[in-house]
N, C-alpha and C positions, 0 to 999 in steps of 0.2 A: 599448365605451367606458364608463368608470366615471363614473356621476354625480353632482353635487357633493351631497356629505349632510351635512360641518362647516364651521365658520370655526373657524380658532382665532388670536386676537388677541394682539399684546403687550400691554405697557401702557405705560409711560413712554415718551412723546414721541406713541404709536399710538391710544391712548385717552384723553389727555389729555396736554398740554403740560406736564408736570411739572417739568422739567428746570432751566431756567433759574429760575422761578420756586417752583417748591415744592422738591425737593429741594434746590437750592443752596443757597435761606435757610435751611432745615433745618441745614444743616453746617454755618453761621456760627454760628447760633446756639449750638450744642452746643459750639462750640469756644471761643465766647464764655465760655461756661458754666466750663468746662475751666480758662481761668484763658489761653487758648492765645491769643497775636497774628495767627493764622491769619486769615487773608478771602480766598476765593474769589471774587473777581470774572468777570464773564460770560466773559470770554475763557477765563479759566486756567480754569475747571469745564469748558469745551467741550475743552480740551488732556485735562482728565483723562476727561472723556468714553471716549475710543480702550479704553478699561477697562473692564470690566461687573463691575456691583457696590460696593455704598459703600462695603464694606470696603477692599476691591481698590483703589476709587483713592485713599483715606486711604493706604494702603502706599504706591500709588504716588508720590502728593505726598511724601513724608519722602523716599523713596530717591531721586527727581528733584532736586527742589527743596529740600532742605535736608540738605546735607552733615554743617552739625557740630549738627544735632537727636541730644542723647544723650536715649536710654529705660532707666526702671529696672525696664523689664520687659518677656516676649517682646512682638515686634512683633504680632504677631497677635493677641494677649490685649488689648493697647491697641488696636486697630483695632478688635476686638468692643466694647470696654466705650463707645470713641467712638462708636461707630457707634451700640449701642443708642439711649443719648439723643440721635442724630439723628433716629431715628426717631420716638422722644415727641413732638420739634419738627414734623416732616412730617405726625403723623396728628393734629395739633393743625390744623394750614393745613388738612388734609382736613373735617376735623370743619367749619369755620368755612365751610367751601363757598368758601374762596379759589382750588380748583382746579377748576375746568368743565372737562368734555367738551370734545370736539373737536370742531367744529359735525359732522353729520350723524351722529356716534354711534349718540347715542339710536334716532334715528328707522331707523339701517340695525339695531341689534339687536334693535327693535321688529319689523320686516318679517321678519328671520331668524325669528325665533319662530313668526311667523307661517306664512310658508313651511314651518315644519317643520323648519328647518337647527337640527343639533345645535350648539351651542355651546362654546368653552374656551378656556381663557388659558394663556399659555408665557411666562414672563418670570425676570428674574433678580433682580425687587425682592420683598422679604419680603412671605408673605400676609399679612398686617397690613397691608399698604400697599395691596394690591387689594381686601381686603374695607373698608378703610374709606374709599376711591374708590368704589365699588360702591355702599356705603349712603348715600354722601353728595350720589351725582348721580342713580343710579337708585332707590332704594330698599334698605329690607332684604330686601326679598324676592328681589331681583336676584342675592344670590348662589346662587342654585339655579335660575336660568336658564344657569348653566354648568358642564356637567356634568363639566367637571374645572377644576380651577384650578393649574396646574403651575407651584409659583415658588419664588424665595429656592433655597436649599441642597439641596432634594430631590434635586440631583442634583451630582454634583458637579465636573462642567466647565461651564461658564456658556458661555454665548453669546461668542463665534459656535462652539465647539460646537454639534454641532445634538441633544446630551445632551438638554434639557429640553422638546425636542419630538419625539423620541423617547419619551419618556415617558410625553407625553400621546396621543400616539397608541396605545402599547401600552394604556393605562388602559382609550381607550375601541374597541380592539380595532377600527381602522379603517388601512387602509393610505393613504400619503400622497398617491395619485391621488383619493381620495374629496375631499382638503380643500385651503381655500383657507388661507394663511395673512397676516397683515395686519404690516409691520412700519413703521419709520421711520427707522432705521440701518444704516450700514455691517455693525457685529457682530451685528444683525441678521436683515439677510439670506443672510449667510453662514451662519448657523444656519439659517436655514428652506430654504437650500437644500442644506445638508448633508445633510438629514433628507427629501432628495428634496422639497419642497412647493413648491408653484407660487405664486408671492407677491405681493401689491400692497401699492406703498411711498405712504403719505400723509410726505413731508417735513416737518420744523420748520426754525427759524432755524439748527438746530446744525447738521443733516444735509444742510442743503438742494444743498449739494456732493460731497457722498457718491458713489460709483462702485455702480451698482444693475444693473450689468450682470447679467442672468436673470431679474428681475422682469417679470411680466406686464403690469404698468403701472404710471407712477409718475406718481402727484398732486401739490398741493400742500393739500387737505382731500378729505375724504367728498362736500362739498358737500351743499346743499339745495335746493330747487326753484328759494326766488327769489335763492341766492346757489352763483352754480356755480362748479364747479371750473376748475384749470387743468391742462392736461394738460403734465405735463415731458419724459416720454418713454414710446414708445408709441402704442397708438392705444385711444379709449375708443369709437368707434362715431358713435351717435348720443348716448347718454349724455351729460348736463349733472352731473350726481350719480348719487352713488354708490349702487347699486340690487340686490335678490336676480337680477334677470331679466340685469342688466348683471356682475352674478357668474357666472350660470351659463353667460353667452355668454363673458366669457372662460375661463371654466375649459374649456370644450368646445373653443375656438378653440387655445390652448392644447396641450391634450392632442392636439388632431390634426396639429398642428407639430411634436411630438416624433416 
């Protein structure tokens, strides 16, 4: 039996709530910018959601929802040049520390370290968006507590593709029985179980109805000592929060059911 030796984490919605509130105001704002009567409100950013990538759902809003939007130029080249200055607006909200952690983050990538568990990220938001997440809740030092950081375009089928963690597992030359991976969407966990890996899902308000059928166990946070989780589907043991020892018991429990 293989034993657990990585985590490798998403980021939006898994390591912070980004969604509804930082990414989304990001788009308005840029669109503001733009000159554009665009507003994504909480609903329709959860419809364009079903998409990975800020590109991808700028595309997808025009070709949805707006039939006679004429462009005086490729669609793709205006999705890139929107998209940059969304991101100016995003790592602006980062910088300002508008976007916390997920409660129990911290404190479970404190213990990984501890333990010795290699570290890494697989996501489909630009690294720009996870290093200035990283320095703004952890420190700067925090980016070299993960020994790969697999995100944005690197690869070039996004999630639920399971492309970008495959990636990161070739990088750090481990097979997908070694690791645990952490997400909080539909596309997903279809990625992380494309890519063979055994998953536990923390939910947000977007996903919290999502179909997580193969995950190991589905939360609603990490939880911390004096504020525990709840458990959606699954069983977490004796576990109140989320723990290296409460990892290695499902990744074992796990592996011996397949």
């Amino acid at each position: 039996m293989s034993k657990l030796e990585a985590l490798i984490f998403d980021v939006d919605g898994t390591l912070a709530d980004t969604e509804r509130d930082g990414h989304r105001v990001a788009f308005n704002e840029a669109f503001k910018e733009a000159g554009l009567d665009w507003d994504w409100d909480v609903e329709l950013y959860g419809e364009l959601l079903q998409v990975t990538g800020g590109k991808e759902r700028i595309r997808l809003y025009i070709e949805k929802f707006l039939e006679d939007f004429q462009l005086d130029e490729d669609i793709t080249e205006f999705s890139a040049r929107l998209h940059k200055r969304k991101t100016h607006f995003y790592l602006e909200l980062l910088q300002s520390g508008a976007i916390p952690l997920r409660p129990g983050v911290e404190r479970l990538i404190n213990e990984a370290r501890e333990a010795g568990l290699r570290l890494a990220i697989s996501t489909t938001t630009t690294p720009a968006n996870v290093t200035y997440l990283l320095t703004a809740t952890l420190g700067e030092e925090s980016i070299n507590w993960f020994e790969v950081i697999a995100a944005g375009d690197i690869v070039p089928a996004k999630k639920p593709a399971p492309d970008i963690y495959d990636w990161a597992l070739e990088q750090m030359n481990l097979k997908p029985e070694a690791c645990l991976a952490f997400e909080d969407s539909l596309n997903g966990i279809k990625s992380s179980l494309a890519a063979n890996l055994k998953t536990l899902i923390t939910v947000n308000g977007y996903t919290k109805d999502d179909d997580f059928s193969g995950a190991v166990l589905v939360l609603d946070q990490y939880g911390e000592p004096d504020a525990p989780f709840s458990v959606l589907e699954g069983d977490a043991g004796q576990y109140s929060h989320v723990t290296i020892d409460m990892l290695k018991e499902l990744h074992a429990r796990r592996l011996s059911e397949n």
